[in-house]
C-alpha positions as CSV (number, residue, x, y, z in Angstrom):
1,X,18.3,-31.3,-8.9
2,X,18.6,-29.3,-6.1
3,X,18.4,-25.7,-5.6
4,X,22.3,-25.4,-3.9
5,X,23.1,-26.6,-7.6
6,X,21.6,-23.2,-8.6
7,X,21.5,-20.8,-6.1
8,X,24.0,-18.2,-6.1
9,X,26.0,-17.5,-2.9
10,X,27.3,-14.5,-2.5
11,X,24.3,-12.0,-2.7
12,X,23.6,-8.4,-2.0
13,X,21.8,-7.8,0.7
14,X,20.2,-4.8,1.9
15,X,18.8,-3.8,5.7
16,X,15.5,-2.3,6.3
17,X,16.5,0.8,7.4
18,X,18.2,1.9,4.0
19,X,16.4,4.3,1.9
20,X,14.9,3.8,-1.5
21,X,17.4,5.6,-3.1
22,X,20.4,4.3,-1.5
23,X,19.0,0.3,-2.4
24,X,17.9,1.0,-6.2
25,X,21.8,2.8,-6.7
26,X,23.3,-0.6,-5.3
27,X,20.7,-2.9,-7.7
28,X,21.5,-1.1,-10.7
29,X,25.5,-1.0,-9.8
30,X,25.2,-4.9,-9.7
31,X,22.7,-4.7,-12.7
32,X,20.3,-7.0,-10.9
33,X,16.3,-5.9,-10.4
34,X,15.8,-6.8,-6.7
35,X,17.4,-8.3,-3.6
36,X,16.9,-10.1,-0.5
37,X,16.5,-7.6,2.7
38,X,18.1,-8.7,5.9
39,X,18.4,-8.2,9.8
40,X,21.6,-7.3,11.4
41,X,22.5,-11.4,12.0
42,X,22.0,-12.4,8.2
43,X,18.1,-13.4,9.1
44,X,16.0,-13.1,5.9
45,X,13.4,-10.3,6.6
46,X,11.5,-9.8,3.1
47,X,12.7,-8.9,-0.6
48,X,12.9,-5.5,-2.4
49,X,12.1,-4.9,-6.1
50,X,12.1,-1.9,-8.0
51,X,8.6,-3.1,-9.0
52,X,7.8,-2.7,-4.7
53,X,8.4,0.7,-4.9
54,X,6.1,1.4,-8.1
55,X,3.4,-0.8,-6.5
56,X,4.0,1.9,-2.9
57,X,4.0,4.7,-4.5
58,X,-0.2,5.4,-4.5
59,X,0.2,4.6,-0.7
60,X,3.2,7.2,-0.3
61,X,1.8,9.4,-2.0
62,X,-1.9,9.7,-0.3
63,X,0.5,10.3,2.9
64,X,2.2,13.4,1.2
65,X,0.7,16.8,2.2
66,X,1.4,18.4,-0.9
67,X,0.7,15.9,-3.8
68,X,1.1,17.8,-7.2
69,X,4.4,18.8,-5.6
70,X,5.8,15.3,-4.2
71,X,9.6,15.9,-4.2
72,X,11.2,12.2,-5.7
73,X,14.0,13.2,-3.7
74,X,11.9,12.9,-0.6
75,X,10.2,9.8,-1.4
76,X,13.5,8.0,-2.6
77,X,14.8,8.9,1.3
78,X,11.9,6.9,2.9
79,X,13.2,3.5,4.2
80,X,13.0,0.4,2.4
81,X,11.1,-1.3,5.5
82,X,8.1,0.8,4.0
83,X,8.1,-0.9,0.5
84,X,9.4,-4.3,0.9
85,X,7.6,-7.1,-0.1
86,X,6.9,-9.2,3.5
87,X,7.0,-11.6,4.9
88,X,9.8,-13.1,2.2
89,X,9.6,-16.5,0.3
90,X,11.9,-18.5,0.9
91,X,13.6,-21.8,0.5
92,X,15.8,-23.8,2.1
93,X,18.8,-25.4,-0.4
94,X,17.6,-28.5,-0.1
95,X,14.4,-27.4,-1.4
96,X,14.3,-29.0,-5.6
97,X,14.3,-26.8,-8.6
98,X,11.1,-28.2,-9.2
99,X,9.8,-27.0,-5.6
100,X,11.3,-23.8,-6.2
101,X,9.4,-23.6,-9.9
102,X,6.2,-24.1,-8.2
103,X,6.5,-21.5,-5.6
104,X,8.0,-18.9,-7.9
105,X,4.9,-19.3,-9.9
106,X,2.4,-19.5,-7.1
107,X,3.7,-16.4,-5.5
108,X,4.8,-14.4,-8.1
109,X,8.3,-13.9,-6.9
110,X,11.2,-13.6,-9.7
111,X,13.9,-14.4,-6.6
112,X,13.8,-16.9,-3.6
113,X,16.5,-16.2,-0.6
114,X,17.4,-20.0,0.3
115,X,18.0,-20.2,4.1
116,X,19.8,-22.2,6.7
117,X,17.5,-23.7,9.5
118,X,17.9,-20.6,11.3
119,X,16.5,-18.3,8.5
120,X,19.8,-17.1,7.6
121,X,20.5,-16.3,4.4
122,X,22.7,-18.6,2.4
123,X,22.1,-17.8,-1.3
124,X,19.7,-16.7,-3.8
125,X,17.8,-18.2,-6.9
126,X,16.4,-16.2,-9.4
127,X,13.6,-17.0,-12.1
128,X,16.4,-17.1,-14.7
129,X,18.1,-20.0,-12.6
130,X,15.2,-21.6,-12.4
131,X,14.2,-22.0,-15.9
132,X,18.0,-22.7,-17.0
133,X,17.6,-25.3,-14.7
134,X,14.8,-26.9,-15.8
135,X,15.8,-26.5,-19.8
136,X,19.0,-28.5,-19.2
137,X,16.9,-31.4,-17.8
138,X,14.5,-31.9,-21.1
């Protein structure tokens, strides 16, 4: 089986440049935990999580001046470019669930943006596809 059997292909997307704040309201409207984070031509640039910005957050906040009075609204306005899990691991759709197992367990990912030869993005697969996947085949 393949991973275009899987993948879903119409994904949200988010650009670097977006704040925190603006990317974890769009997540939680669409009820999913992360998404793939791409250029201005579709290019896949990295993945956000909400777990990126928890894993940040010692680093932004050693950078704040005032750190018993960190305001979240300030640190929810910084860009996602400074959070975002790089470079992203991806997959191409030819790639087999199998592939895409091994990789999702080898680089603790819980989504892969599948790409065109150009590294555009064409869908996504999530851990969940995955291991539905791989249930229907025993």
């Amino acid at each position: 089986m393949k991973v275009s059997d899987i993948m879903t292909a119409n994904v949200i997307t988010a650009g670097p440049d977006e704040t925190i704040k603006e990317v974890i309201l769009k997540i939680r409207k669409k009820n999913v935990s992360g998404l793939p984070v791409v250029d201005k031509t579709g290019k896949v640039l990295a993945t956000f999580s909400e777990s990126d910005v928890a894993k940040a957050l010692p680093d932004i906040l050693n950078e704040a001046q005032y750190i018993p009075l960190v305001d979240v609204r300030e640190l929810t306005a910084e860009p996602i470019k400074r959070v975002m899990h790089m470079p992203a691991v991806t997959i191409t759709p030819d790639t087999s669930v199998e592939e895409a197992a091994t990789l999702v367990l080898e680089k603790f990912r819980h989504r892969l943006p599948v790409v065109d030869a150009d590294g555009k993005l064409v869908g996504l697969v999530t851990l969940g596809d995955i291991l539905k996947a791989l249930l229907h085949k025993i």
